[in-house]
N, C-alpha and C positions, 0 to 999 in steps of 0.2 A: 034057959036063955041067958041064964048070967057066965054063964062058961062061955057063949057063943059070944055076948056083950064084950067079956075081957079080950075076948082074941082080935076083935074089930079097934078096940080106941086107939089104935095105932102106933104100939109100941110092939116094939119089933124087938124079938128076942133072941140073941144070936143064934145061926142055925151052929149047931154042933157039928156037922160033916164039913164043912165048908171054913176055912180059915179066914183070919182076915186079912185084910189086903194087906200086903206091905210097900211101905214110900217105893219106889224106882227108886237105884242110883242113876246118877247120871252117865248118859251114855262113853264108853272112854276111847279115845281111838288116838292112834299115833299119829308123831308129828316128825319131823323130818330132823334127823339129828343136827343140832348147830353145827355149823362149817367152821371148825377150826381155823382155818385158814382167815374166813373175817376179823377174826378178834390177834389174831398173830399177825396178819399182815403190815399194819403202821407200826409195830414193832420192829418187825423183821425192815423195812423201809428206814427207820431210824438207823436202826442199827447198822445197816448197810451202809449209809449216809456216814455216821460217823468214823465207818471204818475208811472210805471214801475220802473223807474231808482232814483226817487224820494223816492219810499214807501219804495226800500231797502234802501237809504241812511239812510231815515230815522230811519231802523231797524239796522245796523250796526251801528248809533249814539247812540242810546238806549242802544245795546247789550255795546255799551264801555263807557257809563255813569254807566250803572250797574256795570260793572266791576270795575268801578275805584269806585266808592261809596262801595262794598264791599272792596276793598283793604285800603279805609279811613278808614273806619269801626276796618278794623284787627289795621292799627297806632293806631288810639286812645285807643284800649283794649290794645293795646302794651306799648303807653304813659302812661295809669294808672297804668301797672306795673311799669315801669320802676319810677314813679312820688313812689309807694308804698315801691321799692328799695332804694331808694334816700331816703328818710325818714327813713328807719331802717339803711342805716351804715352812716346817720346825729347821728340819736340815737346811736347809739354804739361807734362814735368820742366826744358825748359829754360824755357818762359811760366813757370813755377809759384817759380823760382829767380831771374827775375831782380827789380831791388830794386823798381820798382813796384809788383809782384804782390805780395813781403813786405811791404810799406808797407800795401797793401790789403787783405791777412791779418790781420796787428797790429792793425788799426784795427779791423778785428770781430770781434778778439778783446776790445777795449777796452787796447788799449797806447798807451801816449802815445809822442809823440818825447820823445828825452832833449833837457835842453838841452846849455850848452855847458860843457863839460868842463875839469877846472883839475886839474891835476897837481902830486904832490908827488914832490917833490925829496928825498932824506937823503943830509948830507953826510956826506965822513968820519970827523966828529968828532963825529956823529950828531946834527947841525942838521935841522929841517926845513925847508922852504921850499915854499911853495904860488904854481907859477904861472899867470897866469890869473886869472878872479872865475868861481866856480861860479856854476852858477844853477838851480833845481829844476826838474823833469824839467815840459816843459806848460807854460812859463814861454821863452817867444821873445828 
């Protein structure tokens, strides 16, 4: 009975044929490969953009170097006139100065020529002395 006793108090002694259990893993199954395309997207969007925002600056920088290279252009044909101006009433201040032209001024204005001129003299002892013969102005 004591054989029979040990086998009932309920320890259970591993059976030898039979293994024991082992954990599960967890079951594995696929998943959809990430789309590229998600993660490059606002990239690719940037990037465009600033190729975008770039090309017009670039052509609004152009469009206003042209314009102001045309507007240099119009000064300097403006400078050469004005540099051509300058030169003709230099030229017409030097005709208008020299003594023919005043000669020919005077006279319509109604100026006579002076005649000839007699100078006085004071001496240190406060003599006068007149040399020369005056002669009234219009009188040769």
């Amino acid at each position: 009975m004591a054989a029979a006793g040990t086998a009932r108090t309920g320890t259970a002694e591993p059976n030898s044929t039979r293994p024991a259990p082992r954990p599960q893993p967890p079951a594995l199954r696929l998943l959809p490969a990430p789309s590229p395309t998600l993660r490059r997207g606002p990239f690719i969007v940037l990037v465009l953009a600033l190729v975008i925002v770039g090309t017009i600056g670039l052509l609004v920088l152009n469009t206003i170097i042209a314009a102001d290279s045309f507007r240099a252009e119009q000064l300097v044909q403006r400078n050469a006139e004005l540099a051509v101006t300058e030169q003709e009433l230099q030229r017409q201040v030097a005709e208008g100065l020299a003594p023919e032209a005043l000669a020919a001024a005077a006279r319509e204005l109604g100026m006579i020529p002076a005649g000839q001129p007699a100078f006085v003299i004071i001496g240190p002892d406060g003599s006068i002395v007149i040399q020369g013969t005056p002669a009234p102005a219009g009188v040769r």
